[in-house]
C-alpha positions as CSV (number, residue, x, y, z in Angstrom):
1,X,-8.9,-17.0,-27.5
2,X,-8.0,-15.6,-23.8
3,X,-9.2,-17.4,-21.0
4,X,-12.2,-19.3,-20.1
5,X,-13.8,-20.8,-17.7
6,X,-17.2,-22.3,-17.3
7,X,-19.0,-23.7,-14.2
8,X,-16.3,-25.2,-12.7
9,X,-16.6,-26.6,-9.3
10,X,-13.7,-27.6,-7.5
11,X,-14.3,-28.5,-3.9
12,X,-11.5,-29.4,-0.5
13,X,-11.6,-31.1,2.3
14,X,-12.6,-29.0,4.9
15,X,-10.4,-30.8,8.4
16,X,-11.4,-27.9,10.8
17,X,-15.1,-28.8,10.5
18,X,-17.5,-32.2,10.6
19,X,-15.9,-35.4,9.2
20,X,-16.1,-35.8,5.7
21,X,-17.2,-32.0,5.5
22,X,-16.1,-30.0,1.9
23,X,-16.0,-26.5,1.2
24,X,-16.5,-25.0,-2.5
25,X,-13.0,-23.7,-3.5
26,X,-15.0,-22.6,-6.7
27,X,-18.5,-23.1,-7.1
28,X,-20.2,-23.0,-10.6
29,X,-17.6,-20.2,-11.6
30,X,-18.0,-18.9,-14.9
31,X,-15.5,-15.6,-16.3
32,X,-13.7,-14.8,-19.3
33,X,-10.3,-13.3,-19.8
34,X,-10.0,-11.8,-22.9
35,X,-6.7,-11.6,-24.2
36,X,-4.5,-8.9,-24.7
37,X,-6.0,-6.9,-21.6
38,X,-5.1,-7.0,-18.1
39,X,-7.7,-8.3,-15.7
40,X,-7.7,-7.5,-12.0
41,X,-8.8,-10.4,-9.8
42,X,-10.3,-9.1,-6.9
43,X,-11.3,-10.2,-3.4
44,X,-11.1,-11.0,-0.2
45,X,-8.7,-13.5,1.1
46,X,-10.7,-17.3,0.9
47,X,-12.7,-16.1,-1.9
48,X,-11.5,-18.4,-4.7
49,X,-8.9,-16.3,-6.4
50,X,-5.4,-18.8,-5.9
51,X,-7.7,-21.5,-6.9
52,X,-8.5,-20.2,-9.8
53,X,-5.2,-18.8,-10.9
54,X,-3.7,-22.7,-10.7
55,X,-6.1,-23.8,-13.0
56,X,-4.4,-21.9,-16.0
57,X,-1.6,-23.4,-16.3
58,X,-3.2,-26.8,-15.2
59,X,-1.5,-26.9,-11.3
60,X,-5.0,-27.8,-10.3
61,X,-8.0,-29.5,-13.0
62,X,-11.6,-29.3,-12.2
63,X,-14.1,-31.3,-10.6
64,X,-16.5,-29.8,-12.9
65,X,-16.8,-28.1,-15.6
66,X,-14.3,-26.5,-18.4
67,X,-11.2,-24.5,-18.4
68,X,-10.1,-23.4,-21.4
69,X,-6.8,-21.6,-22.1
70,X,-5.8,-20.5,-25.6
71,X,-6.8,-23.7,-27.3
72,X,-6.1,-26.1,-24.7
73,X,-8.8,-27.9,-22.9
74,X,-8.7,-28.5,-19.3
75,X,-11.3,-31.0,-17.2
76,X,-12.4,-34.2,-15.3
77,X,-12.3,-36.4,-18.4
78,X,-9.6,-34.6,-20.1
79,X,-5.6,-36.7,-20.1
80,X,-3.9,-35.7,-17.0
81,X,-0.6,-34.8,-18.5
82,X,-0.6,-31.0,-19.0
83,X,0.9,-30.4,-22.3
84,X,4.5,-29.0,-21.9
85,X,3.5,-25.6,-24.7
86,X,0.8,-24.6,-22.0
87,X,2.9,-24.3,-19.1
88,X,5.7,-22.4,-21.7
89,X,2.6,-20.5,-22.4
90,X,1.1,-19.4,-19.1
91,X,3.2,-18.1,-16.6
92,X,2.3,-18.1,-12.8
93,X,3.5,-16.5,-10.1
94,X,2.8,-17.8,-6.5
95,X,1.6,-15.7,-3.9
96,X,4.2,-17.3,-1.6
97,X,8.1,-16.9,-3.3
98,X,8.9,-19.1,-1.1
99,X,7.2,-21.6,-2.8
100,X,8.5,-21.1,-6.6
101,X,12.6,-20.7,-5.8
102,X,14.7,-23.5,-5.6
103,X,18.1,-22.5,-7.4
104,X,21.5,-21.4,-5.7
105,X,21.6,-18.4,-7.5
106,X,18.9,-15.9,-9.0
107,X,20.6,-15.9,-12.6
108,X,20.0,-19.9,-12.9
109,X,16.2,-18.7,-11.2
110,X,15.2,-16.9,-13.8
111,X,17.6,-19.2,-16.5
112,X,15.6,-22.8,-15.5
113,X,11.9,-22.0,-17.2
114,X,13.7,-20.5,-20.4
115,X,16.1,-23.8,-20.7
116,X,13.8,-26.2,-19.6
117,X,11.2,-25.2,-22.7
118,X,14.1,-25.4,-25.0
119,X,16.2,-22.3,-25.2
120,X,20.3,-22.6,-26.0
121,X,22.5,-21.5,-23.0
122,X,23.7,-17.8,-24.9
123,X,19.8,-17.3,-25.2
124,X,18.5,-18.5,-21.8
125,X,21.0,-16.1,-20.1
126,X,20.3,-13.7,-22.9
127,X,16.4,-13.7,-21.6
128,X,17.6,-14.0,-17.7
129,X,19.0,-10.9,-17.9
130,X,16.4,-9.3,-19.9
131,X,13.8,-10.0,-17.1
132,X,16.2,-8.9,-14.4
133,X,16.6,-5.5,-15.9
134,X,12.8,-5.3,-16.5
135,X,12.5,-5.8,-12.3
136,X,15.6,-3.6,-11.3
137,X,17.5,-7.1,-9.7
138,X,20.3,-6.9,-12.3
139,X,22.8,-6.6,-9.6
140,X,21.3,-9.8,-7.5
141,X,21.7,-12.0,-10.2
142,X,24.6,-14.0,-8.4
143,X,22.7,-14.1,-5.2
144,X,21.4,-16.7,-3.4
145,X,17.2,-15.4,-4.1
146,X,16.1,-17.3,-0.8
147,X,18.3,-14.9,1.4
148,X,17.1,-11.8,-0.1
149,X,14.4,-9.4,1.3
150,X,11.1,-10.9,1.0
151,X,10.2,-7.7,-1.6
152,X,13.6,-8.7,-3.7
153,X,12.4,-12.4,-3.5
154,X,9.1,-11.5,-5.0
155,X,10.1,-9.7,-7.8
156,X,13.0,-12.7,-8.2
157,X,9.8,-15.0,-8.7
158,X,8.3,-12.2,-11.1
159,X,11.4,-12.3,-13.1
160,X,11.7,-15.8,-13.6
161,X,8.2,-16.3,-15.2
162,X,8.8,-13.2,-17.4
163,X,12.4,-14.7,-18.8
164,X,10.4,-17.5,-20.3
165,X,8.1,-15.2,-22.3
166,X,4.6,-16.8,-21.9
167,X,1.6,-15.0,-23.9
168,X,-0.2,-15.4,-20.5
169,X,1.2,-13.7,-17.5
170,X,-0.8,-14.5,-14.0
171,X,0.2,-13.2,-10.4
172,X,-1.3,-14.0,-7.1
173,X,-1.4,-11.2,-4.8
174,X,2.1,-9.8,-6.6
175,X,1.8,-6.7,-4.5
176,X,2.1,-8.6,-1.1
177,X,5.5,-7.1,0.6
178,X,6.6,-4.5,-1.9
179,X,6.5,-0.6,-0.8
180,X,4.3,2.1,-2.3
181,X,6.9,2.9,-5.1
182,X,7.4,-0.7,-6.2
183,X,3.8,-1.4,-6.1
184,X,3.1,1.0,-8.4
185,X,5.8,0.7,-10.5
186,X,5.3,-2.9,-10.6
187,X,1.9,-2.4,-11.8
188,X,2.5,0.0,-14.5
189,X,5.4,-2.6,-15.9
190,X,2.1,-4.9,-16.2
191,X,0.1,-2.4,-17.8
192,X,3.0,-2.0,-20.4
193,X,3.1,-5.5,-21.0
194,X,-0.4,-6.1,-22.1
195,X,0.1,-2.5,-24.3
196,X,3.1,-2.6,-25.6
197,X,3.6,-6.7,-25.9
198,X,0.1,-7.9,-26.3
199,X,0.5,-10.2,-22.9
200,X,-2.5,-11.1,-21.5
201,X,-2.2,-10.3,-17.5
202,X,-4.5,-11.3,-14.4
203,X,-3.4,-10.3,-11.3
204,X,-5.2,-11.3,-8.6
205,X,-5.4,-8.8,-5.6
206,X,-7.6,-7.4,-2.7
207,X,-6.0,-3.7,-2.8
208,X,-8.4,-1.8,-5.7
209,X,-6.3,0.9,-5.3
210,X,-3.1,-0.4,-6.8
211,X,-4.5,-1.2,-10.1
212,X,-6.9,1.5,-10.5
213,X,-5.9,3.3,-13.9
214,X,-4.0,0.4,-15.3
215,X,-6.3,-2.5,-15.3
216,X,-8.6,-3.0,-18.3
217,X,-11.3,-5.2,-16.3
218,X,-12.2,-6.4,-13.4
219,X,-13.4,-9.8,-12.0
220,X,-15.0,-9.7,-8.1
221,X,-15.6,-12.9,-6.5
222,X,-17.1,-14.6,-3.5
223,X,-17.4,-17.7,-1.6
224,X,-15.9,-19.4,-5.7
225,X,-18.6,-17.4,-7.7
226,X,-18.4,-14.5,-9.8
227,X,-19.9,-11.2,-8.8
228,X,-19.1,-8.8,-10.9
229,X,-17.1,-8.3,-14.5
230,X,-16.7,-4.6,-15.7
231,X,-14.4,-2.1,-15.9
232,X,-12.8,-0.8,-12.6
233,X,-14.8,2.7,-13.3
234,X,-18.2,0.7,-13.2
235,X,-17.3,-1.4,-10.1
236,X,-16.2,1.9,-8.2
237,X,-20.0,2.7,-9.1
238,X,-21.5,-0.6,-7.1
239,X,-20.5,0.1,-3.4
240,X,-22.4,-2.6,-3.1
241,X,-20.3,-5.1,-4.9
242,X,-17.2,-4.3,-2.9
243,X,-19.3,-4.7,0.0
244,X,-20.4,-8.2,-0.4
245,X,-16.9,-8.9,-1.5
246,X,-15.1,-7.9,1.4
247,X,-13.4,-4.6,-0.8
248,X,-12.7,-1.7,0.8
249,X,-12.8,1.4,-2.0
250,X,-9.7,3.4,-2.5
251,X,-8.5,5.7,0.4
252,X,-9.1,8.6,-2.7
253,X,-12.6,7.5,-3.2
254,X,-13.3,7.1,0.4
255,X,-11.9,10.6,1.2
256,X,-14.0,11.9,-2.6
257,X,-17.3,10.8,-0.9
258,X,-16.6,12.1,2.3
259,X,-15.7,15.5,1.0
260,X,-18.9,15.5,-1.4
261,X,-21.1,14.7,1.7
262,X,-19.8,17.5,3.4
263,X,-19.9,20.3,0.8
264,X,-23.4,19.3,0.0
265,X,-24.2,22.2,1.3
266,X,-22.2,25.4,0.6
267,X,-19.4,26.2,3.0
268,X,-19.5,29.8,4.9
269,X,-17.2,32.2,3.3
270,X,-13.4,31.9,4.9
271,X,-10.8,34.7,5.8
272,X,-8.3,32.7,4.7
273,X,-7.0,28.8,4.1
274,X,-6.5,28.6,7.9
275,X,-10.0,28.7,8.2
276,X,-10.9,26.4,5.9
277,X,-8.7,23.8,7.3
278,X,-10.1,23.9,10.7
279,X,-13.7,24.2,9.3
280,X,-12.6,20.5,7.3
281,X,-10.8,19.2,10.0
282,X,-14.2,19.8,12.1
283,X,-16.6,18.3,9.7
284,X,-14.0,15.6,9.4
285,X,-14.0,14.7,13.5
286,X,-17.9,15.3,13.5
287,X,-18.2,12.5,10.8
288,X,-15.7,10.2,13.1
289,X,-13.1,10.1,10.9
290,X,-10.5,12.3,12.8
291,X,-8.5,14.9,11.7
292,X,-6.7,14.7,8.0
């Protein structure tokens, strides 16, 4: 059944403006998740996405309209409890670590979620490990996670919603602090989740680049409404998406269009690759981007 959601409003307090003034976290949001893929959330910072990922596991219920995930029902006139089997079943990872470790050490970190929904001891540290090997932190498991790096801590908060095994895997800004190796390697573990374990994975971001070639769809929002849902090739095709959305394309695709702009018209014949490096590198300053 995936993930659905449909017109929800959800509004806060805004304290920096007029008394009594609100600001629309989400506004009439409608999207679907379908399950099984992994969905890149994309936009710019203040455009709805955290909201949204702490309705899914029921952190945060509606002021209006319908959130439904798997076949649980989330709204305004739905009980307030969140059934224990949803939060089992969709994981969340905060965009802050900070905010989701609490333990002395990262084994009992990424041991709590497995015991707490039921798992023996043997099994809990059975799973614990598991995930820890998945993220490369096998050796900080007897570590206190709060005075690791701020890249170990994140994947320490990764882990520890992975040992539980939910169906439904959802990240906020999970890239945030790691290198250009990890990123990418972090990705391409979530890619192989949704392929190879049939996990259903949004990860909200506002770098394109790091999930091009492994996300399935995208979702683009603004101001809490939805403004695009496609596949990443089609949303590189509507600059004018990423525009409104405060995206910035890929460095690649920035330098592709450059490049095609310049050769529009045939280049002069070259004596050699020396040549044809300074001709580039003077279209290149010409166009104001500097030398490459």
């Amino acid at each position: 059944m995936g993930v659905r959601f449909e017109n929800v409003m959800i509004h806060y307090r805004d304290d920096t403006a007029e008394p009594d003034a609100v600001i629309a976290a989400l506004d009439g949001l409608s999207v679907r998740f379908a399950p099984g893929r992994f969905t890149a959330l994309l936009g710019a910072p203040g455009s709805g996405k955290s909201t949204l990922l702490m309705h899914v596991n029921g952190l945060v219920r509606p002021g209006g309209g319908r959130v439904r995930v798997f076949e649980f029902e989330i709204g305004p006139d739905r009980p307030k409890d969140v059934p224990p089997e949803l939060r089992r079943r969709a994981g969340l990872v905060f965009q802050f670590p900070e905010q989701q470790l609490f333990e002395a050490t990262v084994r009992r970190e990424l041991m709590f979620a497995p015991l707490r929904f039921g798992l023996g001891r043997e099994r809990a540290e059975r799973a614990a490990a598991e995930a820890a090997e998945l993220l490369g932190i096998g050796h900080l498991l007897d570590e206190n996670p709060l005075e690791l790096s701020s890249g170990q801590r994140r994947k320490v908060a990764i882990a520890a919603v992975l040992a539980a095994d939910p169906d439904l895997v959802a990240l906020d800004e999970p890239t945030a602090s790691l290198d250009p190796a990890s990123r990418a390697e972090l990705v391409s573990l979530l890619a192989r989740l949704c392929r190879e374990r049939g996990k259903t994975v949004i990860m909200a971001t506002h770098r394109l680049e790091d999930v091009l070639g492994h996300a399935d769809e995208c979702a683009v929002l603004a101001g809490g409404r939805l403004l695009f849902a496609g596949t990443p090739q089609a949303l590189l095709a509507r600059p004018d998406v990423m525009k409104a959305a405060g995206l910035s394309p890929p460095p690649a695709v920035r330098l592709a269009a450059l490049l095609a702009e310049m050769f529009r018209d045939e280049p002069p014949a070259f004596a050699g690759p020396g040549e044809l490096a300074a001709w580039t590198a003077g279209k290149l300053a010409a166009a104001g981007e500097g030398s490459p």
